[in-house]
C-alpha positions in Angstrom: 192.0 96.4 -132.4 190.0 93.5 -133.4 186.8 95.8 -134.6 188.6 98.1 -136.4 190.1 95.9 -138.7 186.8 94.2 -139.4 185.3 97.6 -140.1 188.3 98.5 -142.6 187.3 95.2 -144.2 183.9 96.0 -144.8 184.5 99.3 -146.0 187.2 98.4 -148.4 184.6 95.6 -149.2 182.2 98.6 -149.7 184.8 100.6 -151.7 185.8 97.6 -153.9 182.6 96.5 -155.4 181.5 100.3 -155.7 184.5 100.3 -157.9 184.0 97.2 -160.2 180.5 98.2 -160.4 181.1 102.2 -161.6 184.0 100.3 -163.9 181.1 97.6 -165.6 178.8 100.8 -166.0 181.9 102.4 -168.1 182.5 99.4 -170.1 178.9 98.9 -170.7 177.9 102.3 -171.7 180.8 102.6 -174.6 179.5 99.4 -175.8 175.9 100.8 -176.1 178.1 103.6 -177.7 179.0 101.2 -180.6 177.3 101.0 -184.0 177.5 99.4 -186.9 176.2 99.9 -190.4 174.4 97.6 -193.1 173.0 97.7 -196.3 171.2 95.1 -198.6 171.4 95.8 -202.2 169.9 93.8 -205.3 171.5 92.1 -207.9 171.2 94.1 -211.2 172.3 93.5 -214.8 175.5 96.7 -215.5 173.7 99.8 -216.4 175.3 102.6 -218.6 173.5 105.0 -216.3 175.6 104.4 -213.3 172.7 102.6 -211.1 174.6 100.3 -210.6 178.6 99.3 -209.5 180.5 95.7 -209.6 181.1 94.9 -205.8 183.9 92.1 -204.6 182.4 90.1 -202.1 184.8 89.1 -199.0 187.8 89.6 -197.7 190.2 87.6 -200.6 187.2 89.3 -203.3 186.4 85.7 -203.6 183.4 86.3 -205.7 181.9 89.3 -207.8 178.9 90.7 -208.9 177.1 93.8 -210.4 174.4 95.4 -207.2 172.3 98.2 -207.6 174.2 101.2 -205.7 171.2 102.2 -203.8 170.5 99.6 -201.0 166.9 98.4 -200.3 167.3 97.5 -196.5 169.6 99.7 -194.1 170.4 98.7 -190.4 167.3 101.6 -189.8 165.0 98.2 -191.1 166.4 95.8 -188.3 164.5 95.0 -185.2 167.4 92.5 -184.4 170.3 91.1 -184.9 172.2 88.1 -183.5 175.3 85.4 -184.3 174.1 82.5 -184.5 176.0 78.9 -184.2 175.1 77.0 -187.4 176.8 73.3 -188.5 180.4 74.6 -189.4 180.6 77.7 -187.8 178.8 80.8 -187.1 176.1 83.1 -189.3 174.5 86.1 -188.6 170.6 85.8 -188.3 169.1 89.1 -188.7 165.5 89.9 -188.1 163.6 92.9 -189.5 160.7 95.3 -188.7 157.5 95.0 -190.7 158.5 97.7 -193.7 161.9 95.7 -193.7 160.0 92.6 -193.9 157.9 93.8 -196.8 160.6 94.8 -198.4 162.6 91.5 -198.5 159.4 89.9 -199.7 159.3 92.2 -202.4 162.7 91.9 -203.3 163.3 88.4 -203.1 159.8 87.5 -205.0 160.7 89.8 -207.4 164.2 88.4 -208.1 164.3 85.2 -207.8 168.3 83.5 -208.6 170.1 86.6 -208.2 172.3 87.7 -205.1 171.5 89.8 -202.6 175.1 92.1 -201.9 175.1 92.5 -197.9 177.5 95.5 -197.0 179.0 96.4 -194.0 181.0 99.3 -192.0 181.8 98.6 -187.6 184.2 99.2 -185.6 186.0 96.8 -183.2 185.7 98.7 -180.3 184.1 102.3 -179.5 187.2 104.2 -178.9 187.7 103.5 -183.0 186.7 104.5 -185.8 184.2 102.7 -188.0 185.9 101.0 -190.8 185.6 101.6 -194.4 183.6 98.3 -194.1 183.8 95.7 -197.1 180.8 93.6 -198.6 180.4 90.5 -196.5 178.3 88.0 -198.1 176.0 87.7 -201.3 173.5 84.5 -200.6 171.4 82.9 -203.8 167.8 84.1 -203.6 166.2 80.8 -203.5 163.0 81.5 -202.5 160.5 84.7 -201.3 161.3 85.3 -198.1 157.7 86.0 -196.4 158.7 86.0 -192.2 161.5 89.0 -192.5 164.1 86.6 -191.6 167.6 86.7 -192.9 170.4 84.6 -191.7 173.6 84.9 -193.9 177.0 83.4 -193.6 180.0 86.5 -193.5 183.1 86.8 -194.7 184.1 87.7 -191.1 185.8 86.5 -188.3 183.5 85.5 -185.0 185.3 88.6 -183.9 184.0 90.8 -186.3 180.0 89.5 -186.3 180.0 90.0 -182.6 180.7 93.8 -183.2 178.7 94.3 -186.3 175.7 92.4 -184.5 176.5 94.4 -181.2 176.3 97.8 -183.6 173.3 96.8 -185.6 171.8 96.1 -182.1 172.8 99.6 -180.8 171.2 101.1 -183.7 168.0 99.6 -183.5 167.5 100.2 -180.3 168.1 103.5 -180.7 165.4 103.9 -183.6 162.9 102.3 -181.6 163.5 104.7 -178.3 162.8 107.4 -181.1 160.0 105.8 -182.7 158.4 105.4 -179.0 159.3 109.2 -178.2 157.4 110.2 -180.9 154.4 109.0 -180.2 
């Protein structure tokens, strides 16, 4: 009697962790599911000819400004992207692939004291939707920015920036498993 319950044990042992294994494979492969999308647009002055829109930055459209409506950097320009702990809370560092990088430089040289409009659309989790997203920061250019580095502060919960960063992420993965299949 002894031996057969030992040998139920192991094979409900057996059973068990097959189980909470296939389970973390399911939960794992809708969050490599999830993606998120972000775009960087310029500072501009209003133009007549519609190039450009007035945005609301935040949740509360604590601030406002006027952006070019074409953005300059996409998520398609991220290598990676991670929330970072900074004095005070939490920021998003974001780190960009060479064209992105030469881009920023160009950008930021080119303008220095204007905004830079940071827009985003995520969902928070992959069985939804992704949102109509909402502009979540606009930082000062202070300087060029030469080593296609970006860390921001967003108008987002901890919450949200582990989704947007887990989506941005995803996507850039994705673009480099094509970039690789190409060649």
């Amino acid at each position: 009697m002894m031996i057969r319950g030992n040998r139920f044990n192991i094979y409900f042992a057996f059973v068990l962790g097959l189980g909470l294994v296939s389970g973390c494979r399911t939960a794992e492969s809708k969050r490599e599911k999830q993606i998120s999308v972000l775009h960087l647009h310029i500072e501009a002055n209003p133009d007549p000819t519609k190039h450009t829109e007035q945005v609301f930055i935040g949740r509360e459209h604590l601030a406002s400004i006027n952006a070019q409506k074409e953005p300059f950097l996409t998520e398609a320009n991220i290598k990676e992207a991670k929330v970072i702990d900074v004095m005070g809370g939490f920021a998003i560092s974001l780190q960009l692939d060479r064209q992105g990088s030469w881009l920023l430089e160009e950008y930021t040289g080119a303008n220095p004291a204007k905004h830079l409009a940071i827009f985003c659309q995520w969902a928070m989790s992959p069985e939804e939707k992704v949102n109509e997203g909402r502009w979540l920061a606009a930082p000062k250019i202070t300087k060029r920015i030469t080593d296609g580095s970006l860390i921001f502060t967003p108008d987002a919960t901890r919450e949200e920036a582990e989704q947007i960063v887990l989506g941005i992420d995803n996507v850039a993965r994705q673009i480099d498993k094509e970039v690789t299949n190409r060649w």
